[in-house]
N, CA and C atoms as a LAMMPS dump frame, in Angstrom:
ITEM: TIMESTEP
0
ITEM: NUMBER OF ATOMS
378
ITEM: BOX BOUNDS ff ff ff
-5.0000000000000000e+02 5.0000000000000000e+02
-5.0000000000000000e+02 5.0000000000000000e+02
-5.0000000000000000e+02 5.0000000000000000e+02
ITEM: ATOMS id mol type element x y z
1 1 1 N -3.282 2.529 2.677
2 1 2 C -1.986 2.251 2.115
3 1 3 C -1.881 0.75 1.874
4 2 1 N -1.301 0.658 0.953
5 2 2 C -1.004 -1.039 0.187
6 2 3 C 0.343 -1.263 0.014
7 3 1 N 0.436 -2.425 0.171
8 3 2 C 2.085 -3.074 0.434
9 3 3 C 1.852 -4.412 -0.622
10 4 1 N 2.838 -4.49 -1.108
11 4 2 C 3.264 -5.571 -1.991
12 4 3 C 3.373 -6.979 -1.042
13 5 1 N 2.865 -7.696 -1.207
14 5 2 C 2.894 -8.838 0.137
15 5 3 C 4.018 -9.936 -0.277
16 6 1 N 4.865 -9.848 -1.091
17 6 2 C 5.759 -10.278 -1.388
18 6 3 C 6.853 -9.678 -0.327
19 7 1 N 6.508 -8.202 0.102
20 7 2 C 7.308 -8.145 0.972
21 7 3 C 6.885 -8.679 2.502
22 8 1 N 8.146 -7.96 3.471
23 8 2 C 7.584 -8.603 4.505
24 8 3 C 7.461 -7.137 5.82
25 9 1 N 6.154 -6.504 5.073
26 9 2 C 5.684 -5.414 5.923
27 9 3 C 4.272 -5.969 6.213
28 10 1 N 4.443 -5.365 7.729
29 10 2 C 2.744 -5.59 8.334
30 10 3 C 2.464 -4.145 8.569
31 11 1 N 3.059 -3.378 8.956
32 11 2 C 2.704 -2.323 9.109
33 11 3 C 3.467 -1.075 8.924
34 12 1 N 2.991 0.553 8.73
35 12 2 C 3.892 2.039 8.776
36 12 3 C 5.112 2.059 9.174
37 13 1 N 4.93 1.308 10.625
38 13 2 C 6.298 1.144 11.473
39 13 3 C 7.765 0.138 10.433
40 14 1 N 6.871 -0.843 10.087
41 14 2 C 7.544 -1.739 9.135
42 14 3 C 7.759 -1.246 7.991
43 15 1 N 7.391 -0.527 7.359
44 15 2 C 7.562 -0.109 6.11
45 15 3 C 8.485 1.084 5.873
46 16 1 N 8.71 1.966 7.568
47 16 2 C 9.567 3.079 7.416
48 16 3 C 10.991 2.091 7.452
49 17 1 N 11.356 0.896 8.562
50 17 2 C 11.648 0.083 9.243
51 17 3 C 12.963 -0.286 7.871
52 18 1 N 11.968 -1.096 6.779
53 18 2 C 12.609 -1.985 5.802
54 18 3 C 13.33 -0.621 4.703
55 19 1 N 12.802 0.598 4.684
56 19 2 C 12.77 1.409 3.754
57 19 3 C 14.126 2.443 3.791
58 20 1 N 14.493 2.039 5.27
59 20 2 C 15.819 2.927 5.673
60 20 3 C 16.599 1.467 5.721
61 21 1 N 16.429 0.105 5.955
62 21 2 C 17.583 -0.937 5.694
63 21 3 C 17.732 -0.922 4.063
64 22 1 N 16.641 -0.568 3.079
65 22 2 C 16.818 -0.891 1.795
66 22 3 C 16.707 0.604 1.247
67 23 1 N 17.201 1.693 1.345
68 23 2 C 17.546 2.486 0.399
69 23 3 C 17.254 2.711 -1.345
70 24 1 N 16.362 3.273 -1.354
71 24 2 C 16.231 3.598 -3.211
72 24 3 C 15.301 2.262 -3.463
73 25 1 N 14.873 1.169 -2.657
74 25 2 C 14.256 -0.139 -3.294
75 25 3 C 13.145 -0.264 -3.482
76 26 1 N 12.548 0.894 -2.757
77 26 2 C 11.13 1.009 -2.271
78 26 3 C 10.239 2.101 -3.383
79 27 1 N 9.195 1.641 -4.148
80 27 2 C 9.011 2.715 -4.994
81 27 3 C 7.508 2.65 -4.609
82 28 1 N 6.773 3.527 -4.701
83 28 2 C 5.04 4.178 -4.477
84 28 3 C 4.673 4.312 -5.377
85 29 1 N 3.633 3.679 -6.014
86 29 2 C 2.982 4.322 -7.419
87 29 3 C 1.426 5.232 -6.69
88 30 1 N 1.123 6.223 -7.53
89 30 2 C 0.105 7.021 -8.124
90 30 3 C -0.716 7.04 -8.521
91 31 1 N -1.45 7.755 -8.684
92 31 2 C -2.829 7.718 -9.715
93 31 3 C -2.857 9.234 -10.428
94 32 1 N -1.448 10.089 -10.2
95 32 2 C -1.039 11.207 -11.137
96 32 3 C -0.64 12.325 -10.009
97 33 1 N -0.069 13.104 -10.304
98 33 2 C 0.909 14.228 -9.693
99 33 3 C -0.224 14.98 -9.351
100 34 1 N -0.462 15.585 -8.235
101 34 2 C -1.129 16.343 -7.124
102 34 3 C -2.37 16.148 -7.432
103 35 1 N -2.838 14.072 -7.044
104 35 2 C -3.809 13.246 -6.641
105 35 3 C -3.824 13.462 -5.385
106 36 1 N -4.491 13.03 -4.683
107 36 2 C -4.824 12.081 -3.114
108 36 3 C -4.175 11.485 -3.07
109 37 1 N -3.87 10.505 -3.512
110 37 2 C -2.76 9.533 -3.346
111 37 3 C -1.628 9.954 -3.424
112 38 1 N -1.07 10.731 -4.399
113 38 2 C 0.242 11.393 -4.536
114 38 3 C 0.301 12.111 -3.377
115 39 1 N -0.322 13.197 -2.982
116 39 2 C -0.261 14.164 -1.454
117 39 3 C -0.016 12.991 -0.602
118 40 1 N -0.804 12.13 -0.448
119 40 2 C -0.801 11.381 1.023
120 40 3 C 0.175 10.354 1.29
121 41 1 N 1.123 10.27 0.297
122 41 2 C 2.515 9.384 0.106
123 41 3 C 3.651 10.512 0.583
124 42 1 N 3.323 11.536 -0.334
125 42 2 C 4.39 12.373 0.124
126 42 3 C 4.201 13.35 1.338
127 43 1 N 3.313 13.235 2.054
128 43 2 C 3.066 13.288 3.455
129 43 3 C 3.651 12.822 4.374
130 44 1 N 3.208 11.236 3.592
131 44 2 C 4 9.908 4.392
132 44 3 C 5.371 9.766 4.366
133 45 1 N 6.078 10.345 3.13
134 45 2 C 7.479 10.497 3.38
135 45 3 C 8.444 11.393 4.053
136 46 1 N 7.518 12.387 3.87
137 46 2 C 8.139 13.648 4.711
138 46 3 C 7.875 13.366 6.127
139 47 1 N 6.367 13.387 6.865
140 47 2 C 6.421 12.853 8.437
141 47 3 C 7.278 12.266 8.559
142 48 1 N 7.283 10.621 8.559
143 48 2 C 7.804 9.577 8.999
144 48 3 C 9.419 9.368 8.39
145 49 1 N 10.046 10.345 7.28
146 49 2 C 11.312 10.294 6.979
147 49 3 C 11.55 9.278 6.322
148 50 1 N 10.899 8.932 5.211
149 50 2 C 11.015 7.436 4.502
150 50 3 C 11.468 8.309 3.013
151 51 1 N 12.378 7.636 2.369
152 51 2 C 12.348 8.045 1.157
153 51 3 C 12.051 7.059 0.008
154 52 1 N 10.906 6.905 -0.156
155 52 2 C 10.557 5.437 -0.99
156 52 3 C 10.01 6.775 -2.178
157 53 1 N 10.382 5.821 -3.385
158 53 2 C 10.505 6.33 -4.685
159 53 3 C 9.734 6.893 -5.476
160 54 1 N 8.944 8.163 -5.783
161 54 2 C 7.438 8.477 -6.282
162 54 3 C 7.126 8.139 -8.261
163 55 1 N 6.621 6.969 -8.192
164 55 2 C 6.385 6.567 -9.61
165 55 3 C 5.223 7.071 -10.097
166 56 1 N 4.578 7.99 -10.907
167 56 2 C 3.405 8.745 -11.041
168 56 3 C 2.913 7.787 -12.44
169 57 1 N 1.483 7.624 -12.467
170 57 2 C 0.652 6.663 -13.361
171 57 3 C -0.464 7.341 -13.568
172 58 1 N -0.794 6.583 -14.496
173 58 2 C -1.784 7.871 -15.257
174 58 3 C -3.614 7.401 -15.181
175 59 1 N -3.404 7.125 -13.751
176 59 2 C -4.924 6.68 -13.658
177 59 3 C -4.908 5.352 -12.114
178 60 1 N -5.919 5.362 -11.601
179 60 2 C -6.148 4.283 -10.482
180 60 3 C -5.407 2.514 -11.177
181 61 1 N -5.937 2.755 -12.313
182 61 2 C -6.077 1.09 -12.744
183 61 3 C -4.719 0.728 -13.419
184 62 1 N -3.932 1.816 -14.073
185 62 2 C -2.448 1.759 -14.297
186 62 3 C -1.624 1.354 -12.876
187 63 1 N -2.198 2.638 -12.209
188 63 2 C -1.278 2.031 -10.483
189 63 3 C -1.128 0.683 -10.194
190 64 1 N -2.539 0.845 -10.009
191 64 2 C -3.278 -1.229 -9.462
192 64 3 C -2.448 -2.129 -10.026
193 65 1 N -2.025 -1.876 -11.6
194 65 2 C -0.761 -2.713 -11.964
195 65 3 C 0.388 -2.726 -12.389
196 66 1 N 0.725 -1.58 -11.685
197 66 2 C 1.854 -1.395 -11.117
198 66 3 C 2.561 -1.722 -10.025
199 67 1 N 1.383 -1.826 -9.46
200 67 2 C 1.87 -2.695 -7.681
201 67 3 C 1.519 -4.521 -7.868
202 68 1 N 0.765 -5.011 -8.728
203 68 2 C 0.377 -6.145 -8.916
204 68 3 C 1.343 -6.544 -9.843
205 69 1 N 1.98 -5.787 -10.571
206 69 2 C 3.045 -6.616 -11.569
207 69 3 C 4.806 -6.195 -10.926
208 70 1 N 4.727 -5.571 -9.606
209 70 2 C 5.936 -5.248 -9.031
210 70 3 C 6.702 -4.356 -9.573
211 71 1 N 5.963 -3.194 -10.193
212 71 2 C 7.284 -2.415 -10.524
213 71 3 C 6.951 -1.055 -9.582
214 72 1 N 6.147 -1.148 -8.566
215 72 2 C 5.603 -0.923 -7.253
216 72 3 C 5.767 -1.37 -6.353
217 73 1 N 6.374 -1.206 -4.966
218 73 2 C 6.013 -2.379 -3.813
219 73 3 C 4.659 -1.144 -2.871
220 74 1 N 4.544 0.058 -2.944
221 74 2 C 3.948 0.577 -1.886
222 74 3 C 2.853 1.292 -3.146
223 75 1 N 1.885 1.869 -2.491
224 75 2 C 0.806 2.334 -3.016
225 75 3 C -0.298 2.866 -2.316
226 76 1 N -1.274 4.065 -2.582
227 76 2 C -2.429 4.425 -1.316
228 76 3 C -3.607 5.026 -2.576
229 77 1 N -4.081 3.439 -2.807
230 77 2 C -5.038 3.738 -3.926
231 77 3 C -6.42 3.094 -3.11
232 78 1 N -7.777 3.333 -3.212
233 78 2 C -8.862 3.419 -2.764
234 78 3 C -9.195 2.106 -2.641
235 79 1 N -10.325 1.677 -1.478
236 79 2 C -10.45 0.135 -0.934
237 79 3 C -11.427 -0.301 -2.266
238 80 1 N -11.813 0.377 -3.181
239 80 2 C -12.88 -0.138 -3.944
240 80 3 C -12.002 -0.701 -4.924
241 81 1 N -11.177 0.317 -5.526
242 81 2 C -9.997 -0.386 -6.354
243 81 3 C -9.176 -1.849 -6.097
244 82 1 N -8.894 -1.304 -5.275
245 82 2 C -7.721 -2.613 -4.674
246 82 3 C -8.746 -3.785 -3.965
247 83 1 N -9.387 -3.357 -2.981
248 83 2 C -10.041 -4.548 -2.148
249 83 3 C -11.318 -5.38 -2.538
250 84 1 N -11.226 -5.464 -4.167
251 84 2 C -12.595 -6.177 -4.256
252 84 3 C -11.606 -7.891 -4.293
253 85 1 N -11.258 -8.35 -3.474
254 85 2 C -11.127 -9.82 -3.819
255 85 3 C -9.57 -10.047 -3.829
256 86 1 N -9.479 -9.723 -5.163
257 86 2 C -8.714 -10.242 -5.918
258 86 3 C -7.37 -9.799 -5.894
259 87 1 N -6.859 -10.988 -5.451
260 87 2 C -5.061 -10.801 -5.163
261 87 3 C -4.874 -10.133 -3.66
262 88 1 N -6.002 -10.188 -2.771
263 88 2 C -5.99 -10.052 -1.373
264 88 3 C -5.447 -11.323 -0.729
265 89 1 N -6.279 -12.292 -0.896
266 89 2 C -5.867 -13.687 -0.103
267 89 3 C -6.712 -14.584 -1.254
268 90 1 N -6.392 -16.118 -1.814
269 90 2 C -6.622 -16.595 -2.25
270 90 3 C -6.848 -17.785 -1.654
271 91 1 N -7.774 -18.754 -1.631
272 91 2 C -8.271 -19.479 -1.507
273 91 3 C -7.055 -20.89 -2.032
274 92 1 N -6.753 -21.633 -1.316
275 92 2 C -5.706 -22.519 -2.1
276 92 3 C -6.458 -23.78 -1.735
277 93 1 N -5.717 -24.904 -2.085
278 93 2 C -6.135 -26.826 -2.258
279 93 3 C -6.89 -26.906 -0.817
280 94 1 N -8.27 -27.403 -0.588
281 94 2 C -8.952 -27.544 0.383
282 94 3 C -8.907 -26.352 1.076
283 95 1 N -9.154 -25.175 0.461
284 95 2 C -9.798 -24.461 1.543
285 95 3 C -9.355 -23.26 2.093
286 96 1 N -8.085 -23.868 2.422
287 96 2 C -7.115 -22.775 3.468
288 96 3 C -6.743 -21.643 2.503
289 97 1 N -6.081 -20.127 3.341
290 97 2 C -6.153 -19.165 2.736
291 97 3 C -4.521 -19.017 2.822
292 98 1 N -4.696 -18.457 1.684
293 98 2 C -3.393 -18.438 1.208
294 98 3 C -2.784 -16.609 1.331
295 99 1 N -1.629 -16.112 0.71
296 99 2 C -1.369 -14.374 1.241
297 99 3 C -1.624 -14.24 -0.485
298 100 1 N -2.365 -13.414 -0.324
299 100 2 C -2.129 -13.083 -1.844
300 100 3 C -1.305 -11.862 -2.442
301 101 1 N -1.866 -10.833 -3.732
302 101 2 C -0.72 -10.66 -4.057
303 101 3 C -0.318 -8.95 -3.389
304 102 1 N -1.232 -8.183 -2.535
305 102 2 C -0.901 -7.13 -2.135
306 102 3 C -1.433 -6.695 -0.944
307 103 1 N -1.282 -6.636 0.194
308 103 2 C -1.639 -6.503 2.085
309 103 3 C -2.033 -4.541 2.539
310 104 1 N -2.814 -4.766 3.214
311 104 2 C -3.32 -3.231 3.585
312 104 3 C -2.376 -3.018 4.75
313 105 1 N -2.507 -2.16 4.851
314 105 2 C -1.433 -1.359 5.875
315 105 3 C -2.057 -0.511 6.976
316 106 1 N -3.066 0.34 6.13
317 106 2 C -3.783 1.866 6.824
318 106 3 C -4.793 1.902 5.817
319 107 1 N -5.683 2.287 6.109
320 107 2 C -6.514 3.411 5.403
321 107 3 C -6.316 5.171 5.432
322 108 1 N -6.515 5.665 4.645
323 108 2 C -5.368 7.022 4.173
324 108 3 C -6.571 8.025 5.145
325 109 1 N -6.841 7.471 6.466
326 109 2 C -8.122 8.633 6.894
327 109 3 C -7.618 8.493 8.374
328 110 1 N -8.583 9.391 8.836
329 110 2 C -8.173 9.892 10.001
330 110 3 C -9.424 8.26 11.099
331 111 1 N -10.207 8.128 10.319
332 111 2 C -10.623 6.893 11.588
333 111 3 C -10.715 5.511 10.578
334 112 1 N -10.683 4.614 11.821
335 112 2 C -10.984 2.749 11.157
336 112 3 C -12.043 2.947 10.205
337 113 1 N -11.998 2.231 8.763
338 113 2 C -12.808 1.632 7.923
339 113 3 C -13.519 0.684 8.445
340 114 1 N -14.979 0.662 8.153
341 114 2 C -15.962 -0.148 8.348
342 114 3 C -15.64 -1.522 7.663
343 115 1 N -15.166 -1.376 6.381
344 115 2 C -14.577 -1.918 5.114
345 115 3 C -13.666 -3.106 5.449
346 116 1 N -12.42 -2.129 5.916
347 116 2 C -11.097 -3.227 6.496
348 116 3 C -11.366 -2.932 8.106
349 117 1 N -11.963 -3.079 9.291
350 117 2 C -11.983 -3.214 10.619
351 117 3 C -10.444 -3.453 11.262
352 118 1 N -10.232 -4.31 10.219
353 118 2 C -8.848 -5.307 11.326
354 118 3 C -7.585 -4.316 10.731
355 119 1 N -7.95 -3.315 9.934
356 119 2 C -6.857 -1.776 9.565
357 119 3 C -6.92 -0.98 10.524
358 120 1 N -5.299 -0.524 10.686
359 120 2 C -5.467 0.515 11.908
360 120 3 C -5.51 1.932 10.544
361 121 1 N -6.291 2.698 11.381
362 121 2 C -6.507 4.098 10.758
363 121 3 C -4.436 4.607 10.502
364 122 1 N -4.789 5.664 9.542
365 122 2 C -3.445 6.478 9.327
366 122 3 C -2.709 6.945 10.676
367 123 1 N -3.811 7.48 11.365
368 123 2 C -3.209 8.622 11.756
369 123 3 C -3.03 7.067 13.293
370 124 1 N -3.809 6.173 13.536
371 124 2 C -3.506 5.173 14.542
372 124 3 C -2.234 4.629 14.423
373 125 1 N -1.98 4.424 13.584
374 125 2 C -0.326 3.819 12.666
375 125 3 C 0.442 4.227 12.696
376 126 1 N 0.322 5.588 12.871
377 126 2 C 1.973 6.407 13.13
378 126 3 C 1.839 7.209 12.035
């Protein structure tokens, strides 16, 4: 799961957290109506009682910028998609790392990614 890092979620807990103070604000994009991603959002809304907004897109790479151009804040699109680099953390003046433009949350599986380590699994997250 991917979070817009503009907001200020670190984690499931945080994201059910901000999603019942902000009502209707919270929208999820897709990669199309009864995807993986689509099931495992609306999983996530039904368990955990979140009602964040289901925006359906017509492919991985539509999503990707959908959450990168904000008309997305949440998303559970694949680490190959999202995590090559770019708009994770950026490199700023001498060095230091900067937040870039979208933060992991979970991986949509039942154990830790080799991938993201420092991700707690889905089902670890709540």
């Amino acid at each position: 799961m991917v979070v817009s890092a503009r907001l200020p979620i670190r984690s499931i807990q945080e994201l059910v957290q901000y999603d019942r103070a902000h009502p209707g604000q919270l929208n999820w994009g897709h990669f199309g109506i009864g995807s993986s991603s689509h099931l495992f959002m609306a999983q996530v809304n039904e368990k955990l009682g979140a009602r964040i907004v289901d925006v359906p897109y017509q492919g991985g790479g539509p999503a990707l910028n959908g959450l990168l151009g904000d008309q997305v804040q949440v998303s559970s699109l694949s680490y190959s998609l999202v995590g090559r680099g770019r708009g994770l953390e950026r490199g700023g003046q001498g060095g230091e790392r900067q937040p870039g433009l979208r933060r992991f949350l979970s991986p949509s599986v039942r154990r830790r990614s080799c991938a993201r380590s420092a991700s707690p699994s889905a089902s670890s997250a709540g």
